[in-house]
N, C-alpha and C positions, 0 to 999 in steps of 0.2 A: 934758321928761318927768321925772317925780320918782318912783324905783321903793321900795319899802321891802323891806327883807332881814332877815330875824329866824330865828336859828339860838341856840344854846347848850348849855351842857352840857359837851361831848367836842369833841374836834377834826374828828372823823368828821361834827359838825354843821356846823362852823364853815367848816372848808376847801373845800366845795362849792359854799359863799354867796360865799365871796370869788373862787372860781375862777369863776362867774357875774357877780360886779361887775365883773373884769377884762374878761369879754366885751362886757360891755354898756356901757363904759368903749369900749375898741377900737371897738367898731363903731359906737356912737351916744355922742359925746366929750361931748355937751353933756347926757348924763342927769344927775342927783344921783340918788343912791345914798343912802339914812338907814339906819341898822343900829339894828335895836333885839333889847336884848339882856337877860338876867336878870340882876334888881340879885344883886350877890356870887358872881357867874361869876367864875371862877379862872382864866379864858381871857378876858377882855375884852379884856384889852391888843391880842389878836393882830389881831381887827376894829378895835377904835382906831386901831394903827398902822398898819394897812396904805392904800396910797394911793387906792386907788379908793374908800374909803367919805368921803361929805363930812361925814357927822354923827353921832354914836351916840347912844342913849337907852338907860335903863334900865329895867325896871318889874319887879312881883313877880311869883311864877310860882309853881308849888307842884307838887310832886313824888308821885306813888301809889306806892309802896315795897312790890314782891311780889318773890320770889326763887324760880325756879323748883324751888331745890334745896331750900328748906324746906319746901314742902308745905302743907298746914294747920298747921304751927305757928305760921308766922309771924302769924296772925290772935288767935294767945293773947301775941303778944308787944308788953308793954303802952309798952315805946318807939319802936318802929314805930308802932303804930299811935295813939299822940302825935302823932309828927309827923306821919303823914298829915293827920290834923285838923285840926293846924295850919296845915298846906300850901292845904286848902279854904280857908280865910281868906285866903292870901299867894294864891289865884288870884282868887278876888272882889276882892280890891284891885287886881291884876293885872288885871283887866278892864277897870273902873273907868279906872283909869291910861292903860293903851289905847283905850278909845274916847277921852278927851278931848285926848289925844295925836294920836291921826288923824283926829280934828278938824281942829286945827290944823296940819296937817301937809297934807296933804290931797294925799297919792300916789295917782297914776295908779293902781297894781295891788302887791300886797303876793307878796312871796316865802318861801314857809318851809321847810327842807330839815326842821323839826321838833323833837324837842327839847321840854322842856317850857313853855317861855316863847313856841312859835307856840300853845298854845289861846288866853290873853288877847289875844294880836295879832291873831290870825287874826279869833275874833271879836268883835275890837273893830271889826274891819278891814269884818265884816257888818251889823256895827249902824249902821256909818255907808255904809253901800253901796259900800266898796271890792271889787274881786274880788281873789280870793288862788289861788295856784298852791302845790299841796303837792311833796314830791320827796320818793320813795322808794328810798335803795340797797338797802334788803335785800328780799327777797321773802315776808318777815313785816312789813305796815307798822306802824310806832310806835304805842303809845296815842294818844301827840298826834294823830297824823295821822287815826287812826280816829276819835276824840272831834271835828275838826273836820271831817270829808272830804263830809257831807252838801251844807256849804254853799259848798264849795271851787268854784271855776271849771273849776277841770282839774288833772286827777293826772298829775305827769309821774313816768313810773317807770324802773327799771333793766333791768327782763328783760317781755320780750312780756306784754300786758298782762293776757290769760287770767290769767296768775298771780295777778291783783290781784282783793279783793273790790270792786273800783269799775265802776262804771256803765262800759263801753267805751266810750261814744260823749263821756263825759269825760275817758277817759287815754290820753296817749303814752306812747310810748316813747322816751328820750331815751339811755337810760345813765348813768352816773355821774361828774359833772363834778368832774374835779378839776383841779389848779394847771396850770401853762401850764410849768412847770418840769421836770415829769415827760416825760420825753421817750425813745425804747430809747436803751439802753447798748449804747456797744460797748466793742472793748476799749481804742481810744486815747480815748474819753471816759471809761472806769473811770480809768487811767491820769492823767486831767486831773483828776478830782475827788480822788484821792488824793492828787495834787502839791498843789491846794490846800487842802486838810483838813492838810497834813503826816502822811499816813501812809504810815511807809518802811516794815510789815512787807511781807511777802511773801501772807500770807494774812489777809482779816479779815472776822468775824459782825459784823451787826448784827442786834440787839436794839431790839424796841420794841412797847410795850403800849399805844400810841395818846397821846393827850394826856392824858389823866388815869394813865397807867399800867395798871399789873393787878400785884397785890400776888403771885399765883399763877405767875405768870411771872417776875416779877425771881427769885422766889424759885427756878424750877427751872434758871436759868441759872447764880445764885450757887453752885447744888449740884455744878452738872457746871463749873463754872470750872477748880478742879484739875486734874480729867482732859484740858481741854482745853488748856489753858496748856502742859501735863507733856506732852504727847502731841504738841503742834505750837509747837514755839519759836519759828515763824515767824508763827504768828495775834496780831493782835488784836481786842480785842472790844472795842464801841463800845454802850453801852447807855444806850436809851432808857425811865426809871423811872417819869418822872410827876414832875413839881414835887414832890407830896405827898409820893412815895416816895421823893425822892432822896437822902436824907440816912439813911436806914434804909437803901436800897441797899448805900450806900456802905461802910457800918458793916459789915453783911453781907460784901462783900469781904474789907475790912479783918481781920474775926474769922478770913479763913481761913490768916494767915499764909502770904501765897504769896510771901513774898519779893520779890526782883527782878521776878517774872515780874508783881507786881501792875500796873506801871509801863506793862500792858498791857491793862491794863484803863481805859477811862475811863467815866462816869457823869455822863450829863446829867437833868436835870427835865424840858427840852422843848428840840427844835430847828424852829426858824423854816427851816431850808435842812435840810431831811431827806430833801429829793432826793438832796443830794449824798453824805449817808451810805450813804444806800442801795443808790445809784446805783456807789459805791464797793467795795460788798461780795461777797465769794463766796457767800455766802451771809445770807439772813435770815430773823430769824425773829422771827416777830410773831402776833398775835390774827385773826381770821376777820370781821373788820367788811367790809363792799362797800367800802368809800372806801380801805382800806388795798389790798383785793386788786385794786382800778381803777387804786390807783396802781404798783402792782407788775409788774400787767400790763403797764403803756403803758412802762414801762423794760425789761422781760423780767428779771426777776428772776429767781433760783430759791430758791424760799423752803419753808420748814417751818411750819408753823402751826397753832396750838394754839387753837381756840377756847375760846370761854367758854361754858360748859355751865350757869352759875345763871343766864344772862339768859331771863326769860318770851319763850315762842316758838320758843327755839332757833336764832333765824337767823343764827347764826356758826353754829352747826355743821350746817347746811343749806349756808353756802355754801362752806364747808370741804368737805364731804363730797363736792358737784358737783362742785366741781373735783378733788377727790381719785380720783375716780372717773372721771376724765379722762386725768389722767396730767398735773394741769398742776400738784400742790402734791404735798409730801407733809404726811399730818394726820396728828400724835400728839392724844391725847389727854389731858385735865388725870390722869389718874389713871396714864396710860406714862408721863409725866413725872416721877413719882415713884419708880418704879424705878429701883435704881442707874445712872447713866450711859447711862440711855435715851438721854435726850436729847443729849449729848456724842457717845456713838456713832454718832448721826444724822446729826447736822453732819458729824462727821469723815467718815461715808461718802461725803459730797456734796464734801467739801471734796477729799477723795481722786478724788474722779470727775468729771473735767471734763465727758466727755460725758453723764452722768446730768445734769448742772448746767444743759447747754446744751438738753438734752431739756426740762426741766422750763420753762426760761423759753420756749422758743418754743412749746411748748403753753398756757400761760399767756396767751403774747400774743394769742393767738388770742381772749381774749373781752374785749381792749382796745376802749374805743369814745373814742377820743382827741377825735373832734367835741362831746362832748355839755354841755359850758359853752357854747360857741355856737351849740347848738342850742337849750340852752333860754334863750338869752340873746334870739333870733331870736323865740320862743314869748312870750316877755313881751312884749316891743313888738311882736307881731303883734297880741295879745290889745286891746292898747291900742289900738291903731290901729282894730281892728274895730269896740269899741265908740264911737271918737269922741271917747274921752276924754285926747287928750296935750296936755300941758301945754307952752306957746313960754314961761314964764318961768319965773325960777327962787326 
């Protein structure tokens, strides 16, 4: 059987496909797996290198540029909408590329967590009569996903299906597949991840704004650094910037002249093992994507989270809210963030309260779905097997 997997963009796309190849790898050893991905993704490497994929491709894809926080201005803003125009052209090529691609390629059933580079696949994937399966974390699904969902096979999604604009009798529910790494913490597993990372503080934040970062968050962590460093000699903080941002991060520290206590600070672009960081922390504090707070759940985190407020839709801060409103996160918002030591006061009240900490991750854990890469791993080669179409070579 030969499956096609096509994600890009963010890590929250990417990590889903690969924790799905890993299932479909385990349970059925002899699939190929091709990954096709957007030519000048800033994250290819992470599908290239990982084992379960046997082949990558590239092709163009093109981007619609709205911001929820500009309004009607952004349609008077004449670089925007440049490149959108331009981007029509990079998806008609993208098309193009893709049907003559799955042509020659000629997979059983195509997969797309979404992303801008699943429209050309997806329907490339229709013009040559392959079926393709969409996957929804958030409970606002993606442009991509709306722009191809018509001629999708089946919509696998994260929360009961009612939620979704798709035909019922086309969507599951599967939940949010993420890595096989993520697993609950306890405390002699916090303990092993810290021996191996080498961290001897006493207390430690992690930080992290997804694989591309958030400019808005490095930033309100640099702000409260002082107060936290000053305040807890015994933290460190571990922050994840974004490849893009890391070097601006880092600068940012550096300007704040903290002395020795900088030494406690470290600043990556991206970690490939961010289970273990995480997995490590008394706390964390990250953005409102489903794949971040999937994987948070299935460790029991206790975490803070700040959603992103300019994405169209709002679905970080819909699934920040749910849960907030549960008692399973707590949510500041981008604009308490900017208040003196908001966010420093926050932490420290969690870092001071073990049992608030412990509260928060096992209500958390409660809406872990730890099956759902081998459920939808199950759902693809069931699909295939239905129609008749799997492939004995390779």
């Amino acid at each position: 059987m030969r499956v096609v997997v096509t994600a890009g963009g963010s890590g929250g796309h990417i990590t889903p496909i690969l924790a799905v190849a890993h299932e479909l790898k385990k349970q059925f050893p002899d699939t190929e797996i091709v990954y096709i991905g957007q030519r000048g993704d800033r994250l290819s490497d992470i599908p290239a290198g990982d084992p379960n994929i046997d082949a990558v491709y590239t092709v163009w894809a093109g981007k619609f540029r709205r911001y929820a926080d500009e309004d009607w201005h952004q349609w008077l803003n004449v670089r925007t909408q440049a490149l959108n125009i331009r981007d029509v052209f990079r998806v008609v090529v993208g098309l193009w590329q893709s049907f003559l691609l799955l042509r020659k390629l000629r997979p059983d059933i195509i997969f797309t967590r979404g992303g801008f580079v699943s429209v050309p696949v997806a329907l490339g994937g229709y013009l040559n009569g392959i079926p393709y399966i969409t996957h929804d974390s958030d409970s606002v699904p993606s442009l991509a996903n709306r722009l191809i969902a018509r001629w999708a096979h089946t919509h696998a999604v994260a929360l009961p299906p009612e939620v979704y604009p798709y035909a019922l009798d086309k969507t599951v529910f599967v939940g949010v597949p993420v890595s096989r790494h993520y697993q609950p913490v306890t405390a002699t597993l916090r303990r092993r991840y810290r021996e191996v990372l080498g961290i001897r503080a006493g207390r430690m934040v992690f930080v992290t704004g997804g694989g591309n970062g958030a400019r808005q968050l490095n930033i309100a962590l640099v702000q409260n650094a002082r107060y936290l460093l000053g305040t807890y000699p015994d933290l460190e903080i571990v922050h994840v910037a974004g490849r893009a941002l890391e070097d601006e991060t880092n600068a940012a520290y550096d300007a704040l002249r903290l002395g020795k206590a900088r030494s406690r600070v470290t600043v990556y672009g991206f970690l490939e093992n961010m289970y273990q960081y995480s997995g490590a922390a008394d706390v964390v504090v990250a953005r409102g994507g489903a794949n971040t707070l999937a994987e948070f759940a299935l460790q029991q985190t206790a975490c803070i989270i700040i959603p992103a407020s300019q994405l169209v839709g709002g679905h970080q801060v819909k699934n920040t809210q749910f849960l907030a409103k549960k008692g399973a996160v707590i949510q500041l918002s981008e604009d308490q963030t900017e208040q003196p030591e908001r966010l420093g006061r926050t932490i420290g009240e969690l870092l001071n309260n073990d049992r608030k900490r412990d509260k928060l991750a096992q209500t958390l854990a409660m809406y872990a779905h730890p099956h759902a890469a081998a459920e939808l791993a199950s759902l693809l080669v069931d699909i295939v097997n239905r129609r008749g179409h799997v492939r004995t070579e390779k």
